[in-house]
C-alpha positions as CSV (number, residue, x, y, z in Angstrom):
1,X,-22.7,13.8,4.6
2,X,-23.2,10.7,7.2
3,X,-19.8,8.7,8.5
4,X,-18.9,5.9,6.6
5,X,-15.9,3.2,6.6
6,X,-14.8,0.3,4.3
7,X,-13.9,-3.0,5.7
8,X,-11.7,-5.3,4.4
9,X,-11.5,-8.9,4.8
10,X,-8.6,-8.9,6.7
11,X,-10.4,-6.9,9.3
12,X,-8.8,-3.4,8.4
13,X,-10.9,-0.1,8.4
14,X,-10.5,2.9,6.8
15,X,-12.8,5.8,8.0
16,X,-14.8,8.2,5.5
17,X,-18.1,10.3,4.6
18,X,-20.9,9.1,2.4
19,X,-21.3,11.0,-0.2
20,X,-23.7,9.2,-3.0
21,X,-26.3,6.7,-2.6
22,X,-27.2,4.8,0.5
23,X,-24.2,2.5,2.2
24,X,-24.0,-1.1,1.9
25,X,-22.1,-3.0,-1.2
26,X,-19.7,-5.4,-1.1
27,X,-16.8,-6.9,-3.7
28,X,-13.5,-7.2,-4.4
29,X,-11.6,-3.9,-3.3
30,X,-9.1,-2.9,-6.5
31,X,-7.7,0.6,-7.0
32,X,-7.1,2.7,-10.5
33,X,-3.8,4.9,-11.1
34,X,-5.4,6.9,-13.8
35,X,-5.9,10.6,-13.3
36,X,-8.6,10.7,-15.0
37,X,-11.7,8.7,-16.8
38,X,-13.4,7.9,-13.4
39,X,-16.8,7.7,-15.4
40,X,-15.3,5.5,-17.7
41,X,-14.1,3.1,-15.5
42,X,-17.4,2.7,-13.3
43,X,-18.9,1.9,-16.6
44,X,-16.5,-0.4,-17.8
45,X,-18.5,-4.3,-17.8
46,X,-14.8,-5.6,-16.4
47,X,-15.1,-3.9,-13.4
48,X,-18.5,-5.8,-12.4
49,X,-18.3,-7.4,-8.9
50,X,-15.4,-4.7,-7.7
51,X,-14.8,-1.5,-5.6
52,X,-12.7,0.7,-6.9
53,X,-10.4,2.8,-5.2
54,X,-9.4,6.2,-7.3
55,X,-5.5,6.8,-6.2
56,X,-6.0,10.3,-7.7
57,X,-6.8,12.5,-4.5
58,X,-9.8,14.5,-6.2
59,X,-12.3,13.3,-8.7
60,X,-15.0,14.4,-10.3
61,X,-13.6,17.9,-11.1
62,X,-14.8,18.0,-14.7
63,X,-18.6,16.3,-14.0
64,X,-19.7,13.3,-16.0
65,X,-21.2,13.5,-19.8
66,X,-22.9,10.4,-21.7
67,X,-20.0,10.5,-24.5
68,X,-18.1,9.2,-21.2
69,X,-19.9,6.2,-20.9
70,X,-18.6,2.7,-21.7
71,X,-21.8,0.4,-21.5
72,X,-25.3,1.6,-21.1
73,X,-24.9,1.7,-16.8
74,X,-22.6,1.6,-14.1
75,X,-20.7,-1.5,-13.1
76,X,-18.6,-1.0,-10.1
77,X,-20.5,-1.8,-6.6
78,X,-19.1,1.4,-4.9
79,X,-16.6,4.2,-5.3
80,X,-14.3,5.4,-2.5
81,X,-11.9,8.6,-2.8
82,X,-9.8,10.8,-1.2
83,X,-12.1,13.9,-2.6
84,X,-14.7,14.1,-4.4
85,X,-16.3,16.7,-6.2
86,X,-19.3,17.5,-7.4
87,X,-18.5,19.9,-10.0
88,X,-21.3,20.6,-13.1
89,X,-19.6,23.9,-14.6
90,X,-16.5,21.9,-16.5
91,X,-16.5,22.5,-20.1
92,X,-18.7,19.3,-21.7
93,X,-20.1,18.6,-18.3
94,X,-24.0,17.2,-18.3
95,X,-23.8,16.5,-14.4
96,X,-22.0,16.4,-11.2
97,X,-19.9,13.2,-10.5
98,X,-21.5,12.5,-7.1
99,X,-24.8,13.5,-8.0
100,X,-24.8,11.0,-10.7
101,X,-23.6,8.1,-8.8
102,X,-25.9,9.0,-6.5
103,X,-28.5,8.7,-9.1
104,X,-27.3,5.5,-10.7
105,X,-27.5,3.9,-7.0
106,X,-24.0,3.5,-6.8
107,X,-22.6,4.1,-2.8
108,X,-19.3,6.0,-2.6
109,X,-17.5,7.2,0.1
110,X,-14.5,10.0,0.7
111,X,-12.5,11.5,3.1
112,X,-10.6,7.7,3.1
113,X,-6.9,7.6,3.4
114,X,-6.1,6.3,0.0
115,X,-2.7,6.2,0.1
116,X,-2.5,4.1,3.3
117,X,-5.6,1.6,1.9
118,X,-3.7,1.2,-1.8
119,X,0.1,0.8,0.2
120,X,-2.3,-2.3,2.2
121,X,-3.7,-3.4,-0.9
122,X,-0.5,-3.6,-2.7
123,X,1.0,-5.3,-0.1
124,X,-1.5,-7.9,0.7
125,X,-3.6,-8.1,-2.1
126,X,-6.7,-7.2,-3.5
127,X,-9.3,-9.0,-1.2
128,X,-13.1,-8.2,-0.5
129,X,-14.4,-5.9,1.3
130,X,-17.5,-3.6,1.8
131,X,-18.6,0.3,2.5
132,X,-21.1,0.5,5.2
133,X,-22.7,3.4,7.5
134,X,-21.1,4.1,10.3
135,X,-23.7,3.1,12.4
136,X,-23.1,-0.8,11.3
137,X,-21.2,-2.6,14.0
138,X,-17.9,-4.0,12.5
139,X,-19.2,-7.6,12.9
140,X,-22.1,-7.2,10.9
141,X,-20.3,-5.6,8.2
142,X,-17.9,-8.6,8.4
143,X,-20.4,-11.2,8.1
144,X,-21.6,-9.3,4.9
145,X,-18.1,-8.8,3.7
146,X,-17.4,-12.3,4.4
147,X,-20.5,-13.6,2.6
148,X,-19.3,-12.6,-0.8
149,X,-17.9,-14.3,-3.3
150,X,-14.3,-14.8,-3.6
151,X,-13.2,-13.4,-7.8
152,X,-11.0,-16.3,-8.5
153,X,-13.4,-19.2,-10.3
154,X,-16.3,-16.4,-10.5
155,X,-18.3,-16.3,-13.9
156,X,-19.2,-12.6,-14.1
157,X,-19.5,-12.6,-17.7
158,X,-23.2,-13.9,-17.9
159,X,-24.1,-10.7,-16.0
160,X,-22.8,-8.3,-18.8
161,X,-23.4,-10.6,-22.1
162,X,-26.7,-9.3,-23.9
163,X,-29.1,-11.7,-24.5
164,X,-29.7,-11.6,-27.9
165,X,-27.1,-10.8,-31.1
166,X,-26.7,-6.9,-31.8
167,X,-25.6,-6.9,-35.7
168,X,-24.1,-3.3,-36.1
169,X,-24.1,-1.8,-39.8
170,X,-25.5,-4.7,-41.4
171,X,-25.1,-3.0,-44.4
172,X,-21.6,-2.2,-44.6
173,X,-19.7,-4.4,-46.9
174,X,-16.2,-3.9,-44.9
175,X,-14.9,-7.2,-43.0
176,X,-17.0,-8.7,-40.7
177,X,-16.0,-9.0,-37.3
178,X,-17.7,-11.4,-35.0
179,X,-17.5,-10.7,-31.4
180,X,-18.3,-12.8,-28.2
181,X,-19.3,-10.4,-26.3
182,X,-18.0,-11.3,-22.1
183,X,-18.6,-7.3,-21.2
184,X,-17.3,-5.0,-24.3
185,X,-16.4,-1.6,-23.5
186,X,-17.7,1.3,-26.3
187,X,-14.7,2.7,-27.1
188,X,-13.1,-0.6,-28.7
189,X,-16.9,-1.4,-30.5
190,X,-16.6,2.4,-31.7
191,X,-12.4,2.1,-33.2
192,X,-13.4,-1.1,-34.9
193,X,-16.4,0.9,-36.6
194,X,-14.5,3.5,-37.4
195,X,-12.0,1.7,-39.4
196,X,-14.7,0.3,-41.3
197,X,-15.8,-3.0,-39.4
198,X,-19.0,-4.5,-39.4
199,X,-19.4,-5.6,-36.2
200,X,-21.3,-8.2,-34.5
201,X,-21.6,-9.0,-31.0
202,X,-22.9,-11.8,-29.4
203,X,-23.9,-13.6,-26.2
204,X,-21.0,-15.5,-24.2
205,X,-22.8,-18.7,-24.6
206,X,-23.1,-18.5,-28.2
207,X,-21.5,-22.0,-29.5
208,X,-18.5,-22.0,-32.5
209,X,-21.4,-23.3,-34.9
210,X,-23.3,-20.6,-34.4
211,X,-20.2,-18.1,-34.7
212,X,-19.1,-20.0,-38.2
213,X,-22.6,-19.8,-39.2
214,X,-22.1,-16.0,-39.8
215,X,-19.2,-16.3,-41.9
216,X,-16.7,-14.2,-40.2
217,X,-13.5,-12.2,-41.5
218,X,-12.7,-12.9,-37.9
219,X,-13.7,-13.8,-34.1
220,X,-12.8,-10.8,-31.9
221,X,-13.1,-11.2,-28.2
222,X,-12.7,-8.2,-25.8
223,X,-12.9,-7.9,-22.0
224,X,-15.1,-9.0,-19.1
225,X,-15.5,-9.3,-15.8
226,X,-14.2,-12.0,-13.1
227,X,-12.0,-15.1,-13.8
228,X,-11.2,-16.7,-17.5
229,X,-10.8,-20.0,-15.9
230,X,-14.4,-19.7,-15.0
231,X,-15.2,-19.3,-19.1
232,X,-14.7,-22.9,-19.8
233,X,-17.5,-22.8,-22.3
234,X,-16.4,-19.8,-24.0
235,X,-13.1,-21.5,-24.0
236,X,-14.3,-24.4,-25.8
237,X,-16.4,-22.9,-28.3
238,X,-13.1,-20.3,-28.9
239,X,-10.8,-23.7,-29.8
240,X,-12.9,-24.9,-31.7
241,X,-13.1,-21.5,-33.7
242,X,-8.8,-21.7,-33.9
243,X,-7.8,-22.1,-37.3
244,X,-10.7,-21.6,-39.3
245,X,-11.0,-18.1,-39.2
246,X,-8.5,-15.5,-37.6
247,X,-9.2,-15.1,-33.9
248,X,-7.7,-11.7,-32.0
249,X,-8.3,-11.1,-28.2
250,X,-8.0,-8.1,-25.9
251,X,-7.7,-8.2,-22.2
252,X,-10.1,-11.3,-20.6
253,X,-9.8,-12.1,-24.8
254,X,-6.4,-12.4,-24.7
255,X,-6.9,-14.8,-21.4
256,X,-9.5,-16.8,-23.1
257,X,-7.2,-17.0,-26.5
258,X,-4.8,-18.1,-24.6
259,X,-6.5,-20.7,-22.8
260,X,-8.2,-22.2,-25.7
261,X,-4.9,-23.2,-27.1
262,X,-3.8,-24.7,-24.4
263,X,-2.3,-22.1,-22.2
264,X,-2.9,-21.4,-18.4
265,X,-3.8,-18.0,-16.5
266,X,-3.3,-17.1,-12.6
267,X,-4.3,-14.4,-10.2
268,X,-2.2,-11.5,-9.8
269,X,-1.5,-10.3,-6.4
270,X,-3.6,-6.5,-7.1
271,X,-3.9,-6.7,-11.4
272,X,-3.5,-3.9,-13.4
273,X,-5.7,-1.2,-13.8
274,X,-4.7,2.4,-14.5
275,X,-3.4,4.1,-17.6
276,X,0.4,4.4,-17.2
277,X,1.5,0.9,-17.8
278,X,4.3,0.2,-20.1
279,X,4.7,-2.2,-22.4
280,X,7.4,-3.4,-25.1
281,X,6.5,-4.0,-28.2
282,X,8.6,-7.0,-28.9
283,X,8.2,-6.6,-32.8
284,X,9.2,-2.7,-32.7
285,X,11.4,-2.3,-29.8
286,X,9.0,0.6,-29.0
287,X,7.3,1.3,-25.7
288,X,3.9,2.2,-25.5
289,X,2.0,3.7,-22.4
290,X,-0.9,1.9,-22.0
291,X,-4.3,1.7,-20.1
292,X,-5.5,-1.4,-18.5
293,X,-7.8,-3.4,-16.3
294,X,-7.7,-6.9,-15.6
295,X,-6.7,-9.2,-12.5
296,X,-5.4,-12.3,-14.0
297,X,-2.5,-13.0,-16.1
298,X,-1.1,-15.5,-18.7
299,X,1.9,-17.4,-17.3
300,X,4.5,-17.8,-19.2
301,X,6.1,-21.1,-21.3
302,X,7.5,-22.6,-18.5
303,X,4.6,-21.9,-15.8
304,X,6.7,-17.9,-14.5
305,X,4.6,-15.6,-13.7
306,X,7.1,-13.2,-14.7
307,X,9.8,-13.5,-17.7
308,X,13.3,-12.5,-17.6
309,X,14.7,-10.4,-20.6
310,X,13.3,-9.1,-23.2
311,X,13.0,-12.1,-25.3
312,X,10.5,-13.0,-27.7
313,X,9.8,-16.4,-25.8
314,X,7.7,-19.3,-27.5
315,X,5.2,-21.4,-26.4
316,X,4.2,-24.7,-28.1
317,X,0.6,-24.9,-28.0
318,X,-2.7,-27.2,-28.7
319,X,-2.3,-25.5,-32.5
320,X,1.4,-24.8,-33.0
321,X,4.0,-22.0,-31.8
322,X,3.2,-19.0,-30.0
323,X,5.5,-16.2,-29.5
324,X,5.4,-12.9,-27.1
325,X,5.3,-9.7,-28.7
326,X,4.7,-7.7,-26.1
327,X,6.3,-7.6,-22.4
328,X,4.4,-5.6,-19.3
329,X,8.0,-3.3,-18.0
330,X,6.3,-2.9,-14.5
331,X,6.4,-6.4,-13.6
332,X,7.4,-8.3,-16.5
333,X,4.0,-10.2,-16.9
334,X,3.1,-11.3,-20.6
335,X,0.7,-8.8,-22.7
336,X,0.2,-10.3,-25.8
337,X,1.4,-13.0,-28.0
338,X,1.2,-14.0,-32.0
339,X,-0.1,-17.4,-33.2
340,X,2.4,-18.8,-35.6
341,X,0.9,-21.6,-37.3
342,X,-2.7,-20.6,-37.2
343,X,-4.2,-16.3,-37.6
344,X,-4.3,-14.9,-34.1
345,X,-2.9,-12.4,-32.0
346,X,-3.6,-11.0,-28.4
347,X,-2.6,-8.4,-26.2
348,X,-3.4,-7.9,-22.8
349,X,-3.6,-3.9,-21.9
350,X,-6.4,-1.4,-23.6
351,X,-5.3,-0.2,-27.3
352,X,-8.1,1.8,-27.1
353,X,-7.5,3.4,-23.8
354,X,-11.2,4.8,-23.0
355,X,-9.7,6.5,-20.6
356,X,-5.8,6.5,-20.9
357,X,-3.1,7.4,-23.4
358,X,-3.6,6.7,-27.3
359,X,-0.1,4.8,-28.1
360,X,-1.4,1.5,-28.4
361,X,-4.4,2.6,-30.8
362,X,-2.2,1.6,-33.9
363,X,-3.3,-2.2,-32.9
364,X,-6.6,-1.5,-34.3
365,X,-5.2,-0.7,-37.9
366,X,-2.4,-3.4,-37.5
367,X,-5.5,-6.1,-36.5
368,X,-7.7,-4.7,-39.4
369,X,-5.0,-5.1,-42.1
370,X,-4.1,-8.4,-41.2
371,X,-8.2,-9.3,-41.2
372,X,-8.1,-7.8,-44.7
C-alpha cells in the first residue's frame, strides 16, 4: 500500500492508503448506506461520472462473483472505504474485491475517515472531488479536481446507451416491452424476463417513430447516469410516445416521465443511494424498504421540494392529472406518481433492489398486469 488522499472541491482532505489500481480519477463524490452489494453498485450505469463512498466500515468480505454484476464493466471512477478486504474464500466468491478493482482499472483508496467525509458530505453537499497519490501536491490535484465537470446539466447517458437495438427473446410471444435504454441495470432486464417479457432495449437517441415502429405493449425506461434535464431529446421523443402506448419509468425513467409531461426535476443536496429508504405506498398504506440511486428529484405540484402529509397530491400535466402514489419518509421527496388520463406510472427507488431489500419487487407484477 502507497499513501493516498481525496480532495474535495471545497478544499477538504481526507487521508488514506491505495489499495487498487493506480491513483488519479476525478467525479462527483456520493456515498452508499447499503451493507452490502458493493459490486453491484460499481457496476450500476447510474453511477457513471461518481465516486462512491461505502459508509459500511469493511467491504469486500464476501469477494466479487459475475452473477453480481449489473452491466458488463465497472462504472464508478474510484472507490474509497473505511476497510477493505480482499477476501476470495466466501461461499460464491470468484475473486477478491480489491484485486478485482484492481484489475478492472478502477483506483480505491481506505483507511479514510468515512464517517467524518459522509457527516461533510451531508452537510454541504455532494460536490467533486478526486483520489490522488500522496506524492501529488494539493494544488495539482485541485486543478484536476476543478477541471471536471459539474453533474447538474451533464448528459451521461450517451456513455452507457448501446449502440445498436439488443431484441431479447424475440421468440417469446409474452408482451413486448420496449425500453430506452439511458444505462439499465441487469437485475430489472432479468425481473422483467422472468415474468415473461419480451424485452427490447434500445439506444437513448432512438426517436418515438422508431419506438412505435416496434409495436410495443409498452415503453419502459429505467435508470442512467447524470442529469434528466440534460435528456431533452429523450424527453421529447418520450411525449410524444404519451398516450399511445402505456409508458412506466423507474428512477432517471421516472424523471424523464415526469418531465415529458410537463413536470420539472431539481438537484438534491447528497441524493439517495443505499438500500434502507422508506417509502409509502400511497395506494396501500404500506411501507416498503427500498434501494435506490439517483441525485435529482421531481418537485412537487406546486414547485416543494418536499410535500407535507401523506396526501395523494395531483398535478395537472401536458396530458391530464397526475397523482402521487408513493411518498420518500426520509425526506418527504416524491417517488412515484400514476397517470390519470393517459397509461403510465413511475416510481423513483429500485423495485428490484440488485443489491437491497425485495419489498418493492411486487411493482414488477403490478406493471406487467396492467401491460397485459
Amino acid at each position: 500500500m502507497s499513501g493516498a488522499f481525496l480532495l474535495l472541491e471545497d478544499g477538504t482532505r481526507f487521508d488514506g492508503d491505495s489499495v487498487a489500481a493506480p491513483l488519479g480519477a476525478t467525479g462527483e463524490v456520493v456515498f452508499n448506506t447499503s451493507m452490502s452489494g458493493y459490486q453491484e453498485s460499481v457496476t450500476d450505469p447510474s453511477y457513471r461520472g461518481q465516486i462512491i463512498v461505502f459508509t459500511y466500515p469493511l467491504v469486500g468480505n464476501y469477494g466479487v462473483s459475475a452473477q453480481a454484476m449489473e452491466s458488463d464493466s465497472v462504472h464508478a471512477r474510484a472507490v474509497v472505504m473505511r476497510e477493505g478486504i480482499d477476501r476470495e474464500d466466501a461461499p460464491g466468491a470468484e475473486g477478491g474485491w480489491l484485486t478485482w478493482l484492481a484489475d478492472c482499472g478502477i483506483p480505491a483508496i481506505a483507511g479514510v475517515d468515512t464517517r467524518a467525509l459522509v457527516r461533510h458530505i451531508r452537510d454541504k453537499g455532494a460536490m467533486r472531488g478526486g483520489v490522488f497519490p500522496a506524492s501529488m501536491s494539493e494544488a495539482q490535484a485541485r486543478d484536476q479536481v476543478m477541471a471536471e465537470p459539474q453533474m447538474a446539466g451533464l448528459d451521461l447517458a450517451r456513455e452507457v446507451t448501446p449502440r445498436e437495438p439488443l431484441i431479447l427473446d424475440p421468440d417469446n410471444p409474452g408482451p413486448r416491452v420496449v425500453a430506452i435504454d439511458t444505462g439499465i441495470k441487469g437485475s430489472i432486464v432479468r425481473n422483467l424476463r422472468e415474468r415473461g417479457a419480451r424485452v427490447e432495449l434500445h439506444p437513448c437517441g432512438t426517436t418515438a417513430a422508431e419506438l412505435l415502429a416496434r409495436d410495443p405493449d409498452a415503453i419502459f425506461l429505467a435508470n442512467g447516469p447524470g442529469d434528466p434535464a440534460a435528456l431533452d431529446y429523450v424527453v421529447e421523443n418520450v411525449r410524444e410516445c404519451v398516450g399511445k402506448v402505456p409508458v412506466f419509468g423507474i428512477c432517471m425513467g421516472h424523471q424523464l416521465l415526469c418531465r415529458a409531461v410537463g413536470l420539472e426535476t431539481f438537484k438534491l443536496r447528497f441524493g439517495h443511494r443505499g438500500s434502507n429508504h422508506p417509502v409509502k405506498d400511497l395506494t396501500t398504506g404500506k411501507i416498503d424498504i427500498t434501494s435506490q440511486n439517483h441525485g435529482f428529484a421531481v418537485s412537487g405540484p406546486n414547485g416543494e421540494a418536499h410535500l407535507e402529509g401523506d396526501e395523494p397530491v395531483r398535478w395537472e400535466t401536458d396530458f391530464g392529472a397526475a397523482e402521487l402514489s408513493h411518498l420518500n419518509l426520509y425526506d418527504r421527496t416524491v417517488e412515484g406518481l400514476i397517470l390519470k388520463d393517459v397509461p403510465g406510472a413511475t416510481v423513483q427507488y429500485h423495485p428490484e433492489a440488485g443489491p437491497g431489500p425485495h419489498d418493492a419487487v411486487y411493482l414488477f407484477d403490478r406493471f406487467l398486469e396492467l401491460v397485459a
